[in-house]
SEDO-149292 format. One record per residue (C-alpha): residue number from 1; residue in three letters; z negated, x negated, y negated. Coordinates in steps of 0.5 Angstrom, whole numbers. Each point is the difference from the previous one (the first is absolute). Example, Ala and Ser with C-alpha at 12.3 -4.5 7.8 and 13.67 -1.06 7.14 Angstrom:
% SEDO-149292
[1,'ALA',[-16,-25,9]] [2,'SER',[2,-2,-7]] 
END
This chain:
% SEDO-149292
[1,'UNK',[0,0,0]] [2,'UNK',[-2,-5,-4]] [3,'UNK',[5,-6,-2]] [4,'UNK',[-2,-7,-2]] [5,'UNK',[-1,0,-7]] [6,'UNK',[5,-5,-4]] [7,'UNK',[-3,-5,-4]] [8,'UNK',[4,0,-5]] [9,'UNK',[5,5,-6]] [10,'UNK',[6,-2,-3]] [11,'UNK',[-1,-3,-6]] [12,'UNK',[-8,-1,0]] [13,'UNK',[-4,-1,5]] [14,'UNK',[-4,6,3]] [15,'UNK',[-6,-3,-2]] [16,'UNK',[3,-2,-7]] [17,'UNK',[2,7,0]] [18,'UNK',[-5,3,2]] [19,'UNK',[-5,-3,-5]] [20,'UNK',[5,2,-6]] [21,'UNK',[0,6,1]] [22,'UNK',[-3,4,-6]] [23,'UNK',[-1,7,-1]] [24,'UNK',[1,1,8]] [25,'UNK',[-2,8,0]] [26,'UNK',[5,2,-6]] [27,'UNK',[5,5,2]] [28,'UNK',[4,1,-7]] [29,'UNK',[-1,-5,-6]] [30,'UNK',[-1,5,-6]] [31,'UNK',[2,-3,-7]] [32,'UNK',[-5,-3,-4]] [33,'UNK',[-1,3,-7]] [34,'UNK',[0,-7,-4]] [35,'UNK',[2,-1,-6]] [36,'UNK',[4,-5,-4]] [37,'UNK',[3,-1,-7]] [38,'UNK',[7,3,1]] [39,'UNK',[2,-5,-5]] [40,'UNK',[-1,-6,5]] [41,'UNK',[5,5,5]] [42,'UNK',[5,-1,-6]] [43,'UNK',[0,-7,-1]] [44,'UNK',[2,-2,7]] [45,'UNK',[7,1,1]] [46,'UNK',[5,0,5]] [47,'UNK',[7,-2,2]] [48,'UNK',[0,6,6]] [49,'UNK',[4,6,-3]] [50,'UNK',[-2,7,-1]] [51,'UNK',[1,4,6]] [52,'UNK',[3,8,-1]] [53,'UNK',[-5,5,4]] [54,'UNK',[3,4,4]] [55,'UNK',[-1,7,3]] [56,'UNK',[-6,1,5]] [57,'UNK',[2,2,7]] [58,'UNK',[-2,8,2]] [59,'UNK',[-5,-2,6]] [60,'UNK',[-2,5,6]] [61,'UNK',[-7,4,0]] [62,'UNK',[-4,-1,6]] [63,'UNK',[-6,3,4]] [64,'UNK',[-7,-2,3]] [65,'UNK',[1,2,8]] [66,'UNK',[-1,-3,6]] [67,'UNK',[7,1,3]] [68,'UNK',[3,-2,7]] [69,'UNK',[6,-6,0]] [70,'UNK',[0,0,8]] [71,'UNK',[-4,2,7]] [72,'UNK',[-8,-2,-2]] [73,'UNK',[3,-4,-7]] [74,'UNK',[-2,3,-7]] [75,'UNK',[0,-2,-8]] [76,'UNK',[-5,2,-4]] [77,'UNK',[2,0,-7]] [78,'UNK',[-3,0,-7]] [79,'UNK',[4,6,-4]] [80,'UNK',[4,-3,-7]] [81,'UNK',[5,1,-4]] [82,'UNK',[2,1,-6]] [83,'UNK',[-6,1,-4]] [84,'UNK',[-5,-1,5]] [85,'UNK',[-4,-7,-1]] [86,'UNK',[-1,-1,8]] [87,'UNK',[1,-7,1]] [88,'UNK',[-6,-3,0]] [89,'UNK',[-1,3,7]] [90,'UNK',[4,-2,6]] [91,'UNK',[4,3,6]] [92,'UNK',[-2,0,7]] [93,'UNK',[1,1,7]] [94,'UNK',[-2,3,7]] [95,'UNK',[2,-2,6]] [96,'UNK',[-3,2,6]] [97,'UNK',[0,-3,7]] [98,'UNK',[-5,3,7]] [99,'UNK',[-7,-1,-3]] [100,'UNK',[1,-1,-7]] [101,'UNK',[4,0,-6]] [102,'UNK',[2,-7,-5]] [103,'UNK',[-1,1,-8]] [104,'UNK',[3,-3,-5]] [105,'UNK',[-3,-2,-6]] [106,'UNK',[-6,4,-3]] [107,'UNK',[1,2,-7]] [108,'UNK',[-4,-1,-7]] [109,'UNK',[-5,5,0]] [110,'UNK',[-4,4,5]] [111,'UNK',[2,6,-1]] [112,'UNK',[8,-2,2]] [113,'UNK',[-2,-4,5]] [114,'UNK',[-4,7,3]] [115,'UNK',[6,4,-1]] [116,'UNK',[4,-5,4]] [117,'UNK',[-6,0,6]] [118,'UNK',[0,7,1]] [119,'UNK',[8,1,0]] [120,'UNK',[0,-6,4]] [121,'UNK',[-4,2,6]] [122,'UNK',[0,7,0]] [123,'UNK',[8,-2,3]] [124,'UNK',[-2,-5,4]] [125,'UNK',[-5,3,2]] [126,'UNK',[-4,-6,2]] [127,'UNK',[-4,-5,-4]] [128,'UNK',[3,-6,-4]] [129,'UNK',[0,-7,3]] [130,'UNK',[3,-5,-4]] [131,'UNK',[2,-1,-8]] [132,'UNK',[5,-4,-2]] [133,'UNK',[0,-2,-7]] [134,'UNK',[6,-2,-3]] [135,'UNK',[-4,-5,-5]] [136,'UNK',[-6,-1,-4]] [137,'UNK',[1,5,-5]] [138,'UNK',[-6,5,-2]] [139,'UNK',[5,6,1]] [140,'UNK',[2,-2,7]] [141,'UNK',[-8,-2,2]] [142,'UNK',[-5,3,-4]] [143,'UNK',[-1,5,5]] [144,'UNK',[0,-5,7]] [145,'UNK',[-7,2,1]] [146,'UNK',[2,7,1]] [147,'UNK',[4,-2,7]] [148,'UNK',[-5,-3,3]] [149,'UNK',[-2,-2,4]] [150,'UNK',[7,-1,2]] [151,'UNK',[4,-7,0]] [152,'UNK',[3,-1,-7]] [153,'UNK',[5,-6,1]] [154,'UNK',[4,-3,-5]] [155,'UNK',[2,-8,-3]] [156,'UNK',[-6,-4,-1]] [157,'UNK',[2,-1,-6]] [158,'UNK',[-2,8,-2]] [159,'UNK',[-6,-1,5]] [160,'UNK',[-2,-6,-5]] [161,'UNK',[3,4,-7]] [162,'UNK',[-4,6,2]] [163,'UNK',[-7,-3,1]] [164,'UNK',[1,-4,-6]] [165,'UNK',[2,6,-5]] [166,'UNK',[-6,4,4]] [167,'UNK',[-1,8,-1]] [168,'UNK',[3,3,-6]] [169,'UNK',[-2,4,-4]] [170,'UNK',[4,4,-2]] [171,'UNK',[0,-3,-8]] [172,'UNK',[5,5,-4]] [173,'UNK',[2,4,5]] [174,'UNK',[-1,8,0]] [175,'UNK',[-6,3,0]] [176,'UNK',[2,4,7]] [177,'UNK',[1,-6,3]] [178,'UNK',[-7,-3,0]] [179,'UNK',[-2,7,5]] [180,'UNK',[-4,-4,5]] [181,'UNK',[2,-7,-3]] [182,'UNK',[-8,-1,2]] [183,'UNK',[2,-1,7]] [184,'UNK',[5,-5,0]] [185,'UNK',[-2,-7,3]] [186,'UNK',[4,-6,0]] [187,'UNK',[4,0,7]] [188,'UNK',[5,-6,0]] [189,'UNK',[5,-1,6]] [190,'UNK',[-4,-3,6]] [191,'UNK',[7,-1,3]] [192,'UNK',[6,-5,-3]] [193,'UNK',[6,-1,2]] [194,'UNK',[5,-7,0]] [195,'UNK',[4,0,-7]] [196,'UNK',[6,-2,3]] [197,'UNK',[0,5,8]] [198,'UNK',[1,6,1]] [199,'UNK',[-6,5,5]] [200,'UNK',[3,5,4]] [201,'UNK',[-5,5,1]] [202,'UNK',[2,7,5]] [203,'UNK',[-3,6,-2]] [204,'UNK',[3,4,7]] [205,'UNK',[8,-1,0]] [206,'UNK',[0,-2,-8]] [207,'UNK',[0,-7,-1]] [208,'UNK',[-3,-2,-7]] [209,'UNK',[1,-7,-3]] [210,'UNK',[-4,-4,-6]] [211,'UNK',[5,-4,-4]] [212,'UNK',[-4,-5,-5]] [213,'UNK',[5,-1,-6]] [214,'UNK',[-2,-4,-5]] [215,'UNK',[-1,-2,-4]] [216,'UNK',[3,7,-4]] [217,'UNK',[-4,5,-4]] [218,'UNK',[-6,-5,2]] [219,'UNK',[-2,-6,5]] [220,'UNK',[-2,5,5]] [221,'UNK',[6,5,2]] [222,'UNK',[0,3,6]] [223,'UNK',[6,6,2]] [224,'UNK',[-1,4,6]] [225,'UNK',[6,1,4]] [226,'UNK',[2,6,5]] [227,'UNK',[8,-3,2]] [228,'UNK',[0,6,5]] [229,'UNK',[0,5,-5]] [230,'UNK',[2,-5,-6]] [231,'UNK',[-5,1,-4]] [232,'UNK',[-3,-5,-4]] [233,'UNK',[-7,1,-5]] [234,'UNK',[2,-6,-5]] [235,'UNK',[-7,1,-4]] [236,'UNK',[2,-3,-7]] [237,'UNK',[5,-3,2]] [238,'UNK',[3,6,-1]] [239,'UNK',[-2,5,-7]] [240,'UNK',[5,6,0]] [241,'UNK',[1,4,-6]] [242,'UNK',[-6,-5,-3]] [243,'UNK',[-1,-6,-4]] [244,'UNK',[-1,-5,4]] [245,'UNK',[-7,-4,-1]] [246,'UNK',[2,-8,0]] [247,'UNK',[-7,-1,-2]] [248,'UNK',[-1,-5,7]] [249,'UNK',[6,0,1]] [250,'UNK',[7,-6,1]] [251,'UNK',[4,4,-3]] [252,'UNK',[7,-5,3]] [253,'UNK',[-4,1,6]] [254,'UNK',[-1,6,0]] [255,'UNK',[8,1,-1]] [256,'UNK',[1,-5,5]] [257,'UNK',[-4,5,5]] [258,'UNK',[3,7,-2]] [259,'UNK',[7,-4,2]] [260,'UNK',[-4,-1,7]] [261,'UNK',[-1,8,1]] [262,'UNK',[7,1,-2]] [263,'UNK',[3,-4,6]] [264,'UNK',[-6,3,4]] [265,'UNK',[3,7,5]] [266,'UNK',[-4,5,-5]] [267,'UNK',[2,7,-1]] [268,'UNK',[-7,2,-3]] [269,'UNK',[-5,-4,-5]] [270,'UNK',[-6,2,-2]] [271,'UNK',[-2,-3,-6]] [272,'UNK',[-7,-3,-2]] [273,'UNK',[0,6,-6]] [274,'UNK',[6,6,-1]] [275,'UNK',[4,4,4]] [276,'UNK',[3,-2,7]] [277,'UNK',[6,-2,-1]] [278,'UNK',[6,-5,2]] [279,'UNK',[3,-7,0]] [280,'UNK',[5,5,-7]] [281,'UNK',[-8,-1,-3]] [282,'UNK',[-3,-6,1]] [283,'UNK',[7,-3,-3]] [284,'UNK',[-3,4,-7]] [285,'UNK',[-5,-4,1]] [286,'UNK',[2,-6,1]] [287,'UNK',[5,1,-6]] [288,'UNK',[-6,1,-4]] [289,'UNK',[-3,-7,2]] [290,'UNK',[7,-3,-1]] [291,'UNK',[0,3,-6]] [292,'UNK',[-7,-2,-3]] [293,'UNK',[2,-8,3]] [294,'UNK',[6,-1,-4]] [295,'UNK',[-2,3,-6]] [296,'UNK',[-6,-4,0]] [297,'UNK',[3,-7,2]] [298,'UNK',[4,1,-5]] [299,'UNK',[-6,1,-5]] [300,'UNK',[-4,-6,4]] [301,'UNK',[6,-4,-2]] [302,'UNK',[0,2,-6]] [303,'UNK',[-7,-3,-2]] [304,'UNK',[-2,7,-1]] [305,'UNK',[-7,2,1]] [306,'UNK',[-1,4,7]] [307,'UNK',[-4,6,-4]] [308,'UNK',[5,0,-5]] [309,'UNK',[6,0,5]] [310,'UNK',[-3,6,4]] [311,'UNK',[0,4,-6]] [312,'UNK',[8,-2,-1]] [313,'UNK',[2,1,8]] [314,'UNK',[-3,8,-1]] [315,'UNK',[7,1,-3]] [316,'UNK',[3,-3,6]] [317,'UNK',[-4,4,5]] [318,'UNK',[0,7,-4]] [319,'UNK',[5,3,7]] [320,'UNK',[-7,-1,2]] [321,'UNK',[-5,4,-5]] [322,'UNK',[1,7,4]] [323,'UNK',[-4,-4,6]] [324,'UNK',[-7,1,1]] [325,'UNK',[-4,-5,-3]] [326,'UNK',[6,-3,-3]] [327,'UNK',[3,-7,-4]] [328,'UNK',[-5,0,-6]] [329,'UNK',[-7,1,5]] [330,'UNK',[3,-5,5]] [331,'UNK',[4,-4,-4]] [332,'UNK',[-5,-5,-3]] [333,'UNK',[-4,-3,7]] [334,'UNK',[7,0,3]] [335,'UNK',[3,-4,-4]] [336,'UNK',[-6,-5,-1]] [337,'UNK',[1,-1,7]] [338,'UNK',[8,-2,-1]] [339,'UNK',[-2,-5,-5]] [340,'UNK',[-5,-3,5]] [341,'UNK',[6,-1,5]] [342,'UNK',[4,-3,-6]] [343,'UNK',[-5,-4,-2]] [344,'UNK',[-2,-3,7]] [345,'UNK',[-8,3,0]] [346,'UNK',[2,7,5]] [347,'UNK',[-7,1,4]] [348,'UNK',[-3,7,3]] [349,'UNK',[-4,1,-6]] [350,'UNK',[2,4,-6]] [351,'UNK',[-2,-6,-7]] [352,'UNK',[-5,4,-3]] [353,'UNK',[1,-4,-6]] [354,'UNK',[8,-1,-1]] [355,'UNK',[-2,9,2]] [356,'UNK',[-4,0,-6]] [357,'UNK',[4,-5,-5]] [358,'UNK',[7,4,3]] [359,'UNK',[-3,8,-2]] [360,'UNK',[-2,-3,-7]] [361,'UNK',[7,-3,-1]] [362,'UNK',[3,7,4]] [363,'UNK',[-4,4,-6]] [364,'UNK',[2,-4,-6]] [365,'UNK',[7,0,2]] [366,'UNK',[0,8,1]] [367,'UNK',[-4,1,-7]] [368,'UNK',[5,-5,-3]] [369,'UNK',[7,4,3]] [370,'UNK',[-3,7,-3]] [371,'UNK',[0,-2,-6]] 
END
């Protein structure tokens, strides 16, 4: 069950990455609300030109529901569209073998996790017995101690990242999901896989394989795989229909990860947060990051600020904005991270500093430009 671990990452070592993990339990990074004269904004130019903003996509709406993919394999989703502020809270699944059924992910707050628990058992009709976890961020762990005492496996990088983040406390989330927040305990993964070898397990005749990818959306990604049905639960490699959160994120290898799905044989993605959907999806994704990429590189190249460079790129991904969560909540930490790449200090953690100086220059640039 349980794989020889590897002692070591691409680009860091597990330990070097381990170590510099910051922030562990965050989910979503929120934009800081500093301030900064707008006038240090307009003093920095740039040789990148202005991009002409287009119009936004028309994006689906989708429901909260436990639905049936296949004989004992389901997806549980969050609802969202637009409008509906949802990605904070991710998707799951239920798959059931003989004895009992495999989750993936635990939500952000225990009355989601609840409202999964009770849809997932009341189809399976037996206990769960083991959780997987996609990574470390809170809004796929936080309620891990609800599945106890089932087996929760993961990369022992997110077993790692999520006892150093400890228990969340729910800061700046809606009062409704506190409800039983007294409950939680911290419940890392007791189980860690090989970054660089699939496990197989067999739920009665329906093989489910983990496939580490990383690193991506973090240091510690893992995809789960049914190849009889061709169905894949990506975690956040996948966003669909929502802005994606680059805040642990190698967005190149990120990239470079969304092209490995796309030469897997899938007919049906389950993303970390939005609707089911399909390879047509994840390619607007992909265009999302690619886009954010070039735009950035342009404006790193130009000695541009990475606060003021996200205020530019809003333009470029105004195709964007009907998403949820979209370019402007998303922006800044992402493009922190591509300078980070840039500039050849890519780690796991999401620089709390180069965040804060970012979001300041962000701000002044926007002041400055609505003038």
């Amino acid at each position: 069950m349980t794989k020889p671990r590897n002692t070591g990452v691409a680009l860091l070592s597990r330990r070097e990455a381990i170590g510099r993990v910051a922030g562990a339990g965050l989910g979503i990074v929120s934009v800081l609300h500093a301030t900064e004269d707008a006038g240090a904004a307009g003093r920095q130019s740039s040789a990148a030109p202005a991009t002409s903003r287009s119009a936004p996509m028309s994006i689906p709406s989708w429901n909260t529901e436990l639905k049936q993919l296949a004989p004992n394999v389901y997806a549980y989703t969050q609802g969202g569209g637009p409008g509906v502020p949802s990605s904070a809270i991710s998707n799951g699944a239920c798959i059931v073998g003989p004895d009992h059924w495999m989750a993936i992910d635990a939500f952000a707050a225990p009355p989601h996790t609840k409202a999964f628990l009770a849809a997932a058992n009341k189809a399976a009709g037996k206990p769960c017995g083991r959780l997987v976890n996609t990574h470390h961020h809170a809004d796929h762990t936080t309620g891990n101690c609800f599945f106890l005492p089932a087996e929760i496996v993961a990369s022992e990088f997110c077993r790692q990242a999520v006892i150093k983040g400890g228990i969340s406390d729910l800061r700046g989330r809606p009062e409704s999901w506190k409800v039983g927040a007294n409950e939680l305990k911290l419940a890392p993964p007791v189980t860690t896989i090989d970054d660089h070898s699939r496990v197989t397990y067999y739920y009665g005749d329906t093989e489910v394989q983990l496939i580490p990818n990383n690193p991506a959306h973090t240091w510690g990604d893992v995809m789960v795989y049914l190849p009889q049905y061709k169905i894949l639960w990506a975690g956040d490699i996948a966003f669909h229909y929502v802005a994606p959160a680059g805040q642990s994120a190698y967005i190149s290898k990120w990239i470079e990860a969304i092209d490995r799905i796309n030469k897997m044989d899938v007919d049906v993605i389950v993303p970390g947060h939005g609707p089911i959907s399909t390879k047509k999806d994840l390619a607007l994704m992909r265009e999302y990051l690619e886009t954010a990429k070039r735009e950035a590189r342009r404006r790193y190249d130009a000695g541009m600020s990475a606060g003021k460079a996200a205020a530019e790129i809003e333009r470029a991904m105004s195709k964007f904005d009907s998403w949820v969560d979209p370019a402007a909540n998303r922006i800044v930490p992402n493009v922190v991270r591509l300078y980070a790449e840039f500039n050849g200090t890519i780690a796991p953690d999401l620089p709390n500093e180069a965040t804060r100086k970012a979001n300041e220059d962000y701000k002044a640039a926007k002041s400055a430009g609505s003038r």
